[in-house]
N, C-alpha and C positions, 0 to 999 in steps of 0.2 A: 362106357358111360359118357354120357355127351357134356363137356366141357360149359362152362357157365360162366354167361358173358359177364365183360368187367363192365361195373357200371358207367355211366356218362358223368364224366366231370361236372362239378359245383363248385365256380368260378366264384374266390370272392374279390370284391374290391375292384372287379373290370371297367375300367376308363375307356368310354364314348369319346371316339377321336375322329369318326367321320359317319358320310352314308353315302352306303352303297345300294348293290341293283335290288330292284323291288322296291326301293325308298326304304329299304333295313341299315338301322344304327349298322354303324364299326368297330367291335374291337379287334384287339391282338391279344392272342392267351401260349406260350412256347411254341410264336412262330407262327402261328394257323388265327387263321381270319376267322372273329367270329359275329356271326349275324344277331342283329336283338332287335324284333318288333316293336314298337311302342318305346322305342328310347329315344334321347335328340343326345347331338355331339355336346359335351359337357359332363352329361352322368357318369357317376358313379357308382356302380351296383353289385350287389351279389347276382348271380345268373345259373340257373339250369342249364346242361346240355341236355337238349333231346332230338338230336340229330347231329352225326356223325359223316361225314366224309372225306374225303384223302385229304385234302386243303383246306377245309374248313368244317367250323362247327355252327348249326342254329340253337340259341339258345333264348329261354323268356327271362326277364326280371323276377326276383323272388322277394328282393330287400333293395332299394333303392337308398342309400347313403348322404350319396351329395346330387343335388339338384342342378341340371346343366340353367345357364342364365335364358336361355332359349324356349323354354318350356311354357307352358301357360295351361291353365284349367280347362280340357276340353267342356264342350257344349252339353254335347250327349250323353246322353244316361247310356247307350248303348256302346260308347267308345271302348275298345281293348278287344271285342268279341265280331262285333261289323265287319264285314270285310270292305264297305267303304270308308272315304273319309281319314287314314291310317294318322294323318297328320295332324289332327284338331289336338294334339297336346304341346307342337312348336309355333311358336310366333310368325303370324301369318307373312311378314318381314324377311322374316330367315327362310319360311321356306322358299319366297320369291329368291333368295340370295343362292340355297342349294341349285333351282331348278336355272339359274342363270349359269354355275358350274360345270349343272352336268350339260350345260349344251357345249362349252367350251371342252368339256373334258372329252365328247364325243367329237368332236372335231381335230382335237389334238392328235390322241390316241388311235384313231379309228380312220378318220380321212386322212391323217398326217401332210394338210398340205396350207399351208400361206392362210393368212385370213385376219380380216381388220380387228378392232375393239368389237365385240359384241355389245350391242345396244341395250340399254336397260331393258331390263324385260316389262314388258306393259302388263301388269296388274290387274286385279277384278275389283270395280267396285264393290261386289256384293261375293264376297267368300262365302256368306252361308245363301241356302233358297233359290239357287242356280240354274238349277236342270230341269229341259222342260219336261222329259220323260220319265216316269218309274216304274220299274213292272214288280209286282209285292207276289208271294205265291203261298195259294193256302196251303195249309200241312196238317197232317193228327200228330206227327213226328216233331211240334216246334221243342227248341232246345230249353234244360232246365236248368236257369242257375239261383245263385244263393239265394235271389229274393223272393223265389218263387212260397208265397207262404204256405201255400197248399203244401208244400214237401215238406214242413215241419211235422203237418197235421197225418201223415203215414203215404203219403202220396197225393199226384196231383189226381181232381177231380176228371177231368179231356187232360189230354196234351195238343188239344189244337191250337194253331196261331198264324197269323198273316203278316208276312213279313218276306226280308231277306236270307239267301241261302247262305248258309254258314263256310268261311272259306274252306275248299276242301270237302266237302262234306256234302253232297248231293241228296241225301234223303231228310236231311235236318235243318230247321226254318228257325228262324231270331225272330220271335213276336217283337214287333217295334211297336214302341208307343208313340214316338214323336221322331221323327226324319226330319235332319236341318236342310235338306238337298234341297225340294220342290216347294213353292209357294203354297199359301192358302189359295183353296180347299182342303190341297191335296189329302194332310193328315187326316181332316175330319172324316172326309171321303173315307178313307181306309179303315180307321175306329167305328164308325157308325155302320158299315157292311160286312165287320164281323160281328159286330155286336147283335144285329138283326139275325146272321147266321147263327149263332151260340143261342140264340133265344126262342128261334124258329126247330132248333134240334137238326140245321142243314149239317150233310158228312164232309167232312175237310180233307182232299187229297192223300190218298198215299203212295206215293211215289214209287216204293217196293211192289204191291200189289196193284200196281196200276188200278184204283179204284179211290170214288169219293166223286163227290157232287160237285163242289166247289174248285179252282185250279188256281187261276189266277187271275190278279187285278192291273190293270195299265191304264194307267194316269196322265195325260199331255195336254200340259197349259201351254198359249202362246199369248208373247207380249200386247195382243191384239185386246185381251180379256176373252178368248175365246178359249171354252175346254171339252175334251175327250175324255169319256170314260170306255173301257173297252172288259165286261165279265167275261171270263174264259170258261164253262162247265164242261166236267168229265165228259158229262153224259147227256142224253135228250130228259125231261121231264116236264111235269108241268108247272112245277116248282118256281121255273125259267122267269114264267111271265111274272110272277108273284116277285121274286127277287130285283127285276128291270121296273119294275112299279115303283115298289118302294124307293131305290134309287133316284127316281126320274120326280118322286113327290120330294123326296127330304133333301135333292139336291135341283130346283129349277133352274138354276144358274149354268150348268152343263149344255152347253149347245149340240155337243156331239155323242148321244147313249147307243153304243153298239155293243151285242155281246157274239161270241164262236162258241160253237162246240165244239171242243175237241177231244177227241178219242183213241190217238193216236202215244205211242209213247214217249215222245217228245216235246215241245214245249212251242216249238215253230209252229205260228199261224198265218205265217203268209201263203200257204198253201191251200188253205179251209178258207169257206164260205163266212164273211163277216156279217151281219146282218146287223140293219141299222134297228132299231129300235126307237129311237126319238131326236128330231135335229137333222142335221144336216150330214153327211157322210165325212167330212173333212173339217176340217179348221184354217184359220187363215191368219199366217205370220206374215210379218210385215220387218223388210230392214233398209235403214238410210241408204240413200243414194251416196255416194264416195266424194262426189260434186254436188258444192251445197248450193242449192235453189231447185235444185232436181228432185221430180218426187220419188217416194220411196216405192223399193219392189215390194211385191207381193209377191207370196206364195202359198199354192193347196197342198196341203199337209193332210196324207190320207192316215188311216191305222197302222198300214206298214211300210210309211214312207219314212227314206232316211230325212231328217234335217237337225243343223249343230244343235247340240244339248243345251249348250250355252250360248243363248243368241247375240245377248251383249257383245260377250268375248268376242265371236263370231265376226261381228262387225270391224274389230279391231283388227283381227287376224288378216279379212278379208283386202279393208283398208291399207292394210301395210303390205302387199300382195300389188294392189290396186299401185300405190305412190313407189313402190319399187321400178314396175316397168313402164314409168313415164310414157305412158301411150301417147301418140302424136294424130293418130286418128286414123293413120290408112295402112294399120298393120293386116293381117292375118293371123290370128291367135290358134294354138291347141290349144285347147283343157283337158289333159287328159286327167284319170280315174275323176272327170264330173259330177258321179252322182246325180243330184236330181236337177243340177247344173243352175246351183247359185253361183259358183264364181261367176260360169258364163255369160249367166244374168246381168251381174254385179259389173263386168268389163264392157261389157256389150254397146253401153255408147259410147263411150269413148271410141272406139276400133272402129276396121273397115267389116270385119269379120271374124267369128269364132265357130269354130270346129268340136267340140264336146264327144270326147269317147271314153264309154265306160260298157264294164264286162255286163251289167245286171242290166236286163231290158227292161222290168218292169220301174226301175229308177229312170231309162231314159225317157218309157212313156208319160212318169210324173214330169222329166225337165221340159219336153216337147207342150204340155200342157200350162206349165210354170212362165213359157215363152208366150205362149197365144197371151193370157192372164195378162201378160204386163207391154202385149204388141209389139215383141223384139222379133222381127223379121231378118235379122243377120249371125243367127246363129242354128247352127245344125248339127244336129245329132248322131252316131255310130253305135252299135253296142257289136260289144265280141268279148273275143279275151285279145287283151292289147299286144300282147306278146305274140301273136298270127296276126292279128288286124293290121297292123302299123307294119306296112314291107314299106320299099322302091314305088311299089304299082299305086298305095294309096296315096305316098307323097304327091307322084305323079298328075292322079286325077284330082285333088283337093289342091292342091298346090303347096309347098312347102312352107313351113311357118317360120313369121320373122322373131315372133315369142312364142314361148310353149309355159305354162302354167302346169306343174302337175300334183297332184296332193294324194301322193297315195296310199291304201291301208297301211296298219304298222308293220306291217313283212319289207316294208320299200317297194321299189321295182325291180320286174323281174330283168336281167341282162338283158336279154332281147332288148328290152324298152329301150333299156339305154342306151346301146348300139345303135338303133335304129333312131335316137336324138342325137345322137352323134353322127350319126351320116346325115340327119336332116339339115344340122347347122344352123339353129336359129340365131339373132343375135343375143338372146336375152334368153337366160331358164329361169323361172321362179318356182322353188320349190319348196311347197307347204306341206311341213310333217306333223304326224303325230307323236313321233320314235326317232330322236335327235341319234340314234345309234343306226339305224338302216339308212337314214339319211345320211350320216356321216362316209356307210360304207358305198353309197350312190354316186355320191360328192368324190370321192376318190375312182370310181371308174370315170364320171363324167370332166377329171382333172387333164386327161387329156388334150383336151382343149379349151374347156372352160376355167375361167377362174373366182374364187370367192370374192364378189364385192362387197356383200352389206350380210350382217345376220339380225335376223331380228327375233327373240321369243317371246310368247305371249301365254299366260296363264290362262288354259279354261277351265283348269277343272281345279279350285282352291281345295284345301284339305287332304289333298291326295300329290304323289309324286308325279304325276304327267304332269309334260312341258309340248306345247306344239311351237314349232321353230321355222319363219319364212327365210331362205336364203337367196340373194339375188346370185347367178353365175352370170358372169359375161364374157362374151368370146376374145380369147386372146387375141 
């Protein structure tokens, strides 16, 4: 007779005493850490466990008690269930105050070596309506909760919906009504292209049976007023032109109407044919110059081109990048992981010269384009993977750099890189993260020689627990 599990504790009265990884409250319950979504440091709560493991417990709110001072009335109707945003219920204050912690706590614990005051961390003006991109994804599978009225009435009428994917949860979509993230249009854009689906009787993705008409929506404004809409369909029909119509009439404001067909089981469309539909293929952002009287960069912003989310922020980040390595004007710069090489952009008069190496070629053919665009004649491009590209032989032929710039995904760099920064010897490393924790563990192989001069973090992404963090090294 097979043995019957004990159930999962229901903790009452648990005291929110910090946050931890993921941006999850803290408690302590006999000794074991336990994790609670949607709490801040302060509360007070009854709590579920529903997950178990050797050190610790995940557990949700059931009865909240006493209210942490921290707290404040999220925005969105969709808050608790989103998997963006996890923060819109602490004081946007406090979370700059955590996101200032955890960069010290990851440089403590993790690089364990010397390092100044960390700098206030710079701020967004604009915590909600942020992001220039969203990708929404149809579904017949969206999720049902309480207010669904249809469910009183013995069931819903469709379960379709256009929205975001539920954390966890791959075949199940959060019909959103209103998204704080992206500026107007965006919302309208989203409501009004289901609404014509649901009216026109169009099929909404299933993701299980890989079938349905509809897939997904991707939205990208730039601070320019310039916007991208981008329909994604299952399949070919002739439906296609009937759907980009309407679109192209009830939004004339869109400069750039392209849709894919994709057919494939995945969601990736940098690979498939985009096809313009009406406008121009790209859109065009625009960010201050670092030195003021100088005009501003431009940049072509294609369907699958990377560029910051957060342009604002962006600038700030960049900017403090920029005044960390006191350029004197006859350096030789790397960038490396460039992407589609705005720093490079962004450094480039200042310097003698910049070097730009990043893995993804079709990123370096947008940087190579991004340079013509703005008539920067002093910087040049590599793509590989950095960890083979950067020996002895390339320092050799490029010549070695007196600062290195690197900003790489949240994995960090891989050793090689840093070895290989290490035998180059610049005087100066500025490194821009996304992940104050791989930075941290970088920072401590690159301690060798370098040392921590300045930390700076910078919020781009309000309402959520990412922190990007610039640190100046300079050679002992």
């Amino acid at each position: 007779m097979a043995r019957r599990k004990k159930p999962l504790p229901f903790i009452e009265k648990l005291e929110i005493v910090d946050v931890g990884a993921e941006g999850k409250a803290v408690g302590r319950y006999n000794e074991r850490v336990v994790f609670v979504p949607f709490a801040a440091t302060g509360d007070v709560a009854d709590v579920q466990v529903f997950k178990k493991r050797k050190n610790y417990y995940e557990a949700r709110i059931v009865h909240l008690h006493k209210k942490s001072e921290y707290r404040v009335e999220p925005e969105c109707s969709h808050f608790g269930l989103c998997g963006g945003c996890k923060w819109q219920h602490i004081d946007y204050q406090y979370q700059l105050a955590f996101k200032q912690k955890q960069v010290r706590d990851a440089l403590e614990r993790i690089a364990k070596v010397p390092y100044p005051d960390v700098m206030p961390i710079l701020g967004s003006d604009k915590p909600y309506y942020y992001r220039n991109k969203l990708e929404f994804t149809f579904s017949d599978r969206r999720w049902l909760t309480e207010l669904d009225t249809s469910k009183e009435e013995g069931g819903p009428e469709n379960t379709n919906g256009l929205g975001f994917h539920l954390p966890g949860m791959f075949d199940k979509i959060l019909d959103i009504e209103h998204c704080y993230l992206q500026k107007d249009p965006s919302n309208d854009i989203r409501v009004e292209v289901k609404k014509y689906a649901l009216e026109h009787g169009l099929s909404f993705y299933n993701v299980r049976s890989q079938e349905g008409f509809l897939r997904n929506l991707i939205i990208r404004t730039a601070v320019t007023g310039d916007l991208m809409v981008i329909v994604v369909f299952g399949h070919e029909s002739n439906e296609i032109a009937d759907v980009m119509d309407f679109v192209a009439e009830r939004f004339p404001e869109i400069t750039s109407l392209m849709y894919v067909v994709n057919e494939k089981k995945n969601d990736t469309i940098s690979d498939l044919e985009i096809k313009l539909f009406k406008g121009k293929p790209f859109i065009m952002e625009t960010m201050p110059s670092p030195v003021e009287g100088e005009p501003p960069f431009r940049f072509k912003v294609g369907p699958v081109s990377f560029y910051q989310t957060n342009p604002e922020q962006a600038f700030k980040l960049y900017k403090t990048a920029f005044e960390f390595a006191e350029f004197q004007g006859n350096e030789l710069v790397y960038d490396l992981y460039t992407g589609t090489g705005t720093i490079a952009a962004f450094i480039s008069r200042a310097v003698k010269r910049v070097i730009g190496v990043e893995y993804l070629e079709d990123a370096v053919r947008d940087a190579r384009e991004n340079m013509k665009l703005n008539a920067i004649d002093n910087v040049e491009f590599y793509s590989g993977d950095l960890a083979g590209l950067l020996d002895e032989e390339f320092f050799a032929t490029q010549g070695k750099p007196d600062i290195i710039v690197t900003d790489p995904p949240r994995a960090g760099m891989h050793q090689k890189v840093v070895r290989q920064m290490l035998i180059a010897g610049p005087q100066k490393i500025i490194y821009v993260s996304c992940n104050p924790a791989t930075q941290a563990r970088d920072i401590a192989l690159l301690n060798e020689k370098y040392e921590v001069k300045k930390v700076q973090p910078v919020d781009m992404f309000p309402q959520t627990h990412h922190v990007e963090n610039v640190v100046l090294l300079g050679k002992r």
